[in-house]
C-alpha positions in Angstrom: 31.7 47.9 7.8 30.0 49.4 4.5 31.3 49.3 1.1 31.1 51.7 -2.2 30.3 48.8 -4.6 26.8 48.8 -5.2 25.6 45.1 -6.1 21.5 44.6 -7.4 19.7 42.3 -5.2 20.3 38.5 -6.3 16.8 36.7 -6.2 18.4 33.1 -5.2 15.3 31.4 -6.2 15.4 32.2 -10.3 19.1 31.7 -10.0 20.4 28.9 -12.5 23.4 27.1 -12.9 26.1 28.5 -15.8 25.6 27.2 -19.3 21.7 26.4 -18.2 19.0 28.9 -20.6 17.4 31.2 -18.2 13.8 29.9 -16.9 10.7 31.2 -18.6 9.5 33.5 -16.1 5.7 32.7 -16.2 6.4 29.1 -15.9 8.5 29.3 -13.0 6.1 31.0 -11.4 3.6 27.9 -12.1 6.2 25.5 -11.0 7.0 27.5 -7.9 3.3 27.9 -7.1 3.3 23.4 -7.6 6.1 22.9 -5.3 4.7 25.3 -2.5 1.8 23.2 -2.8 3.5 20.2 -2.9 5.2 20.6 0.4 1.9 21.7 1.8 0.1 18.5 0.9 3.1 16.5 2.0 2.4 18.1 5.6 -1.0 17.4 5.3 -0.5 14.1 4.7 1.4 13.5 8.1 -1.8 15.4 9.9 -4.2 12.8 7.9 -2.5 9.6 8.7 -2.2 11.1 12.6 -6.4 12.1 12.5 -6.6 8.6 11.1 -4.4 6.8 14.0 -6.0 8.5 16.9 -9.4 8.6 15.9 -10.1 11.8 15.3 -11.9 11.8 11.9 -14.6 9.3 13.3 -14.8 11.6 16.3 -15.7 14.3 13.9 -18.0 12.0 12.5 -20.0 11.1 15.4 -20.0 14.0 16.4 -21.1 16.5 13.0 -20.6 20.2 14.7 -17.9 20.3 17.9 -16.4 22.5 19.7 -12.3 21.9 20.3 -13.0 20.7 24.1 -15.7 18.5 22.9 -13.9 16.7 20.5 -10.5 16.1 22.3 -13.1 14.8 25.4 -14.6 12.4 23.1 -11.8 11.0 21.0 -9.6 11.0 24.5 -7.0 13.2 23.8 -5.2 16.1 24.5 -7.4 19.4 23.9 -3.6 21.7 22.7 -2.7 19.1 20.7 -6.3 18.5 18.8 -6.5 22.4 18.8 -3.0 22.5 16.8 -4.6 19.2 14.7 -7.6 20.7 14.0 -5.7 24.3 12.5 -3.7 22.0 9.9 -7.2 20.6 9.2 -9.0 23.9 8.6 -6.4 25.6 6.8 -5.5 22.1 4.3 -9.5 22.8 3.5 -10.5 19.5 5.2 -12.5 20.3 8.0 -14.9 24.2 8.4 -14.5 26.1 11.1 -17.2 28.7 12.2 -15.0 31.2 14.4 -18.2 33.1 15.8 -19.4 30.2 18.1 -15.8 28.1 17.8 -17.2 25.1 16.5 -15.4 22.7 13.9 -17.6 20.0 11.2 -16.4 18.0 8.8 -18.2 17.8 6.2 -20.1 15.0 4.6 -18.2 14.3 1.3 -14.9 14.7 4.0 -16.2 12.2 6.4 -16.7 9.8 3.4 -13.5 9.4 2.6 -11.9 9.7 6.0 -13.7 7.9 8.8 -14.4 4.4 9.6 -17.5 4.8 8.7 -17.4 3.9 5.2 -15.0 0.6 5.1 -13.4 0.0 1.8 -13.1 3.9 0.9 -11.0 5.3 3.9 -8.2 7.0 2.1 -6.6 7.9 5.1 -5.8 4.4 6.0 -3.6 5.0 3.2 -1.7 8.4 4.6 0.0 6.2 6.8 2.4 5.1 4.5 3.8 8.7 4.3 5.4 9.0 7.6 6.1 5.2 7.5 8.3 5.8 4.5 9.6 9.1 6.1 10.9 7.2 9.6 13.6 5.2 7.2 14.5 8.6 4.8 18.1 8.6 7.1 19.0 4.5 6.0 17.4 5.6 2.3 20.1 8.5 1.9 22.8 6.2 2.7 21.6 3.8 0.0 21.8 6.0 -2.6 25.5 6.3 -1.7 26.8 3.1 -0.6 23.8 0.7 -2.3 22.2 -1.7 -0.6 19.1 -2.1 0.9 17.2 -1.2 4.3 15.3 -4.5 5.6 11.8 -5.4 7.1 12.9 -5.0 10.0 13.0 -0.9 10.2 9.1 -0.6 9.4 7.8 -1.7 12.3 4.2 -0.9 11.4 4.3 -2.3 7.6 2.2 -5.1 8.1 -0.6 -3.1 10.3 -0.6 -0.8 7.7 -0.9 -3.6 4.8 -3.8 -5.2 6.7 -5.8 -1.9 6.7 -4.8 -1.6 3.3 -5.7 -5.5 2.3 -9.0 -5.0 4.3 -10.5 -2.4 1.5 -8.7 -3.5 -1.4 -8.8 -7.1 -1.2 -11.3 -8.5 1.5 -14.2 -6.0 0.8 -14.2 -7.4 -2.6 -13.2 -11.1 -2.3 -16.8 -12.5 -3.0 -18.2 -10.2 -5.2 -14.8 -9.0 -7.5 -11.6 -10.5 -7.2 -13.1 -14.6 -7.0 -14.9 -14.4 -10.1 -12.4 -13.2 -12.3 -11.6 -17.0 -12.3 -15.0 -18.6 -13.6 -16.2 -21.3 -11.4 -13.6 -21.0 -8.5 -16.1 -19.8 -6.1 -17.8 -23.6 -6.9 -14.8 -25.0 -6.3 -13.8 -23.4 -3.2 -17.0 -24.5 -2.0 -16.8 -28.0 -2.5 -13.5 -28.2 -1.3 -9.7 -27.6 -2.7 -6.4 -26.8 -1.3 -5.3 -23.0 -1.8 -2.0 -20.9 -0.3 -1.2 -17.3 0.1 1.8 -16.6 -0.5 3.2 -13.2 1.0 -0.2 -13.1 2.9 0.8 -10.9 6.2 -1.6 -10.8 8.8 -3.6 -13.3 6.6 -6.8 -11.4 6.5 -7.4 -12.3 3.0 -6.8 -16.2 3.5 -8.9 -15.9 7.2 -12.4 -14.4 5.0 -11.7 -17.2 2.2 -11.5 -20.2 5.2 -14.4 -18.4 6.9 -16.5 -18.3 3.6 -15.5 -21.8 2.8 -14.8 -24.6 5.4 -14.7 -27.5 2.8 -11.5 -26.0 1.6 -8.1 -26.1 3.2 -6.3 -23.3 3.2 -2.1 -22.6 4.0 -0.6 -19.1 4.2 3.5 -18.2 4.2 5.3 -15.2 5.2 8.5 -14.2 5.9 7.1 -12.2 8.6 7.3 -14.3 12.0 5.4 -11.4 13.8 2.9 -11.4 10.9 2.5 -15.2 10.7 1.8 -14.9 15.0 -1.1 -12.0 14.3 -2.6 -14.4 11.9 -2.6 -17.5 13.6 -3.8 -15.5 16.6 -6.7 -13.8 14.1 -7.7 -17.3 13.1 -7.8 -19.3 16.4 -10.2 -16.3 17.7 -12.6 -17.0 14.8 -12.4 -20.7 15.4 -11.2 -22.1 12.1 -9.7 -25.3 11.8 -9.3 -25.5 8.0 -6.5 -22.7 7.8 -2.9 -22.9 9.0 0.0 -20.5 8.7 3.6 -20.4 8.4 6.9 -18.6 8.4 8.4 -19.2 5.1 10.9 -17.4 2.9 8.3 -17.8 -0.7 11.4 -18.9 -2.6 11.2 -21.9 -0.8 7.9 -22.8 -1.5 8.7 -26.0 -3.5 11.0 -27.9 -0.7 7.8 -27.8 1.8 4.7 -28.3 -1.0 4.4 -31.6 -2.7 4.2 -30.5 -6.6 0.8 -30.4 -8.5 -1.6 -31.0 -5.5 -2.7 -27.5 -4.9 -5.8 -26.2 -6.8 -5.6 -22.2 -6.4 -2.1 -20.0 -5.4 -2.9 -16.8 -4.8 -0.1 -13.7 -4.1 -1.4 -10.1 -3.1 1.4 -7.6 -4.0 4.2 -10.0 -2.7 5.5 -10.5 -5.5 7.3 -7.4 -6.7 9.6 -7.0 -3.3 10.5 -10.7 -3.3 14.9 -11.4 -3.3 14.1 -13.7 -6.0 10.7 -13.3 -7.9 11.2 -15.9 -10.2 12.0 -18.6 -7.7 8.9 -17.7 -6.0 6.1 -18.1 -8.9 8.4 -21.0 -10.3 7.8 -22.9 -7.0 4.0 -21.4 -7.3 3.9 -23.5 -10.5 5.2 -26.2 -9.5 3.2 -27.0 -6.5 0.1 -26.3 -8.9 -2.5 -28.9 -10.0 -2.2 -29.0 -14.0 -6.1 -27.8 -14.0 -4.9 -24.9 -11.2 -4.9 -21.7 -11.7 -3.0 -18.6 -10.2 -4.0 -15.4 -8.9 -2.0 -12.5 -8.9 -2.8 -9.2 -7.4 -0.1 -6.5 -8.2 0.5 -3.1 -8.9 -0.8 -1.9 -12.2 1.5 0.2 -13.8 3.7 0.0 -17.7 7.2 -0.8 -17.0 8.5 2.4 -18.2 8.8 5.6 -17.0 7.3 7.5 -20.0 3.9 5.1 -19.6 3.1 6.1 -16.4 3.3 9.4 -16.5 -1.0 9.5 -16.9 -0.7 7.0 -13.5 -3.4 8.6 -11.0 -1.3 7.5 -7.8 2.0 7.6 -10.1 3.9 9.8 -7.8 3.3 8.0 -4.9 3.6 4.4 -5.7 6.8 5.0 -7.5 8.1 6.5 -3.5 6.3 3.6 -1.9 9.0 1.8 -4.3 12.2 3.1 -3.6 11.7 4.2 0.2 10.3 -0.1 0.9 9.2 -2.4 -2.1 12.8 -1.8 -4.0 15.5 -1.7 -0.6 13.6 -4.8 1.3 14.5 -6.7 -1.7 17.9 -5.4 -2.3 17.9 -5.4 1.7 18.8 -9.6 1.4 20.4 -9.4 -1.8 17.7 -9.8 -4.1 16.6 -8.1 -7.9 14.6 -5.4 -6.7 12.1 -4.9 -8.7 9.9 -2.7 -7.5 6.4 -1.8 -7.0 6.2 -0.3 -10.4 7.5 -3.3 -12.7 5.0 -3.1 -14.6 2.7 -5.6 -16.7 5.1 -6.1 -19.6 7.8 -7.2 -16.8 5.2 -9.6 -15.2 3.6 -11.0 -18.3 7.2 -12.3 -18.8 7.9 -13.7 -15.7 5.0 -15.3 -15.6 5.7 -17.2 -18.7 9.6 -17.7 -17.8 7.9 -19.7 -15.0 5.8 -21.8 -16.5 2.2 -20.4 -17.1 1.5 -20.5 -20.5 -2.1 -18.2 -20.3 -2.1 -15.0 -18.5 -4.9 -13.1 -18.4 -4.4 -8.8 -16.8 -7.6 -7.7 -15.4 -8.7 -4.1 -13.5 -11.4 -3.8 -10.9 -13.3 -0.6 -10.2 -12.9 -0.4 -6.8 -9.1 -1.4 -6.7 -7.3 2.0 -9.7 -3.6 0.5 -8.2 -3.4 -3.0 -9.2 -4.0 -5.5 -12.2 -5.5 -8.8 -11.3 -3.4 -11.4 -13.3 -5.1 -15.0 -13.8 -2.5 -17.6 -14.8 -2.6 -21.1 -15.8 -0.1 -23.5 -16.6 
């Protein structure tokens, strides 16, 4: 069927709602240009976190200049599926590709930041949260319409992926960082004192600390039976005897520590998806020795939207948020706070709960979190 009425071509894409002033037409190119990229980068991110999980970067590694047969015989896998791998690799600009002879490197700076081969700077260790927070996108819709949270439970790999994150950001630097922000702990600790984790996983944090120093004894809670099980597993290989661990909702902290006979409490981001935040560093101060002192690890960021717009991984922490940090806590009823509450928010509740001198410090090594030292 055709039709006399001639109608120009509508370009659906510059299209804007009625009452809205038209788009300036150089800027939406620019934006459209961002978003393209955007969606590419998002894709990439899914290929990173899948190189990461199957070996393939540190396959690459080992082996500098491969072929595609060489490198899906040595990592294992299945050649069609590297080859398809290895195109979302050389097109993102990750890995070169020399199509005379076939071959496939990745380069140096690449390899760096990738592979295993560098512990404590393998950024794709941390691509792994994208699909992780993709896989619960369906229960996330639905709180946005209904409220609510989605629980622990439907990220099955969260705490694998927190110990690979804990293992750069928090073990690597233990020792040499994150210990003697507090002057004279490390003495301490090796003469002897009581300490807990609170929140602490897999407990790969507490595990180094009662490895480094058998004098002291050392407790860690989490709400996460299976988590708790890794760790006690972890530690029994290593043969430690000073450190113990626990399934424990951290709001109940209180009824199973006696108060003021623990020397060092220590929380690394566990704070900010708690149900009930306060009740968890109020029981942390009470069950602190008057000369005590409380470590804090949490993400650094303003408490407002407008200050943390200059945030490097901005964008992403603010997803890691709302997709798991925020809904697990709203998930049992609790405040949500979020990864992103920011330093004003935890100066206060720190002080609401009894510590009287905070002190905010940043590490080098560590641009997503502020180290807070509190005493009563």
């Amino acid at each position: 069927m055709t039709s006399d009425t001639t109608a120009a071509p509508v370009d659906a894409a510059r299209t804007v709602a009625s009452g809205t002033p038209p788009p300036d037409p150089q800027r939406l190119e620019e934006v459209e240009e961002r978003l393209v990229e955007v969606i590419n980068h998002g894709a990439l991110s899914l290929m990173i976190s899948v190189g990461h999980r199957t070996g393939l970067f540190d396959a690459l590694t080992e082996l500098g200049t491969t072929t595609i047969a060489d490198l899906a015989r040595a990592a294992g896998l299945d050649e069609r599926y590297v080859t398809e791998w290895l195109g979302a690799m050389t097109v993102g600009g990750l890995v070169a590709h020399e199509p005379g002879d076939g071959t496939y490197t990745l380069p140096p700076e690449e390899a760096a930041l990738l592979s295993r081969a560098t512990p404590g700077e393998n950024i794709a260790a941390f691509a792994q949260y994208v699909p992780l927070l993709g896989s619960v996108e369906d229960e996330i819709v639905d709180c946005f319409r209904q409220g609510g949270g989605v629980p622990y439970a439907a990220y099955p790999r969260f705490q694998e992926i927190m110990e690979e994150d804990s293992e750069q950001t928090v073990v690597a630097a233990l020792r040499e960082d994150i210990l003697p922000l507090v002057p004279g702990l490390t003495d301490r600790l090796e003469r002897g004192i009581r300490v807990l984790d609170v929140g602490c996983g897999r407990g790969r944090a507490l595990t180094e600390l009662a490895a480094a120093f058998p004098n002291s004894v050392l407790v860690g809670y989490d709400l996460s039976e299976e988590a708790v099980a890794h760790a006690r597993a972890n530690a029994a290989a290593r043969g430690l005897d000073n450190v113990r661990f626990e399934a424990l909702d951290a709001a109940r902290l209180a009824e199973v520590e006696r108060p003021g006979e623990t020397q060092l409490v220590t929380t690394f981001d566990a704070v900010h998806d708690q149900a009930d935040p306060f009740g968890v560093v109020r029981g942390i101060r009470t069950v602190l020795a008057d000369d005590g002192v409380y470590l804090a690890q949490d993400i650094d960021a303003s408490s407002s939207h407008h200050g943390d717009l200059d945030h490097p991984l901005g964008p992403l922490l603010y997803t890691v948020s709302c997709l798991h940090c925020m809904t697990v806590s709203l998930a049992r009823g609790g405040e949500g706070l979020g990864a992103m509450w920011g330093r004003e928010r935890a100066r206060t509740l720190f002080a609401q709960a009894g510590f009287a001198d905070v002190e905010v410090h940043t590490l080098a090594h560590d641009v997503q979190n502020a180290y807070y030292v509190c005493r009563p």
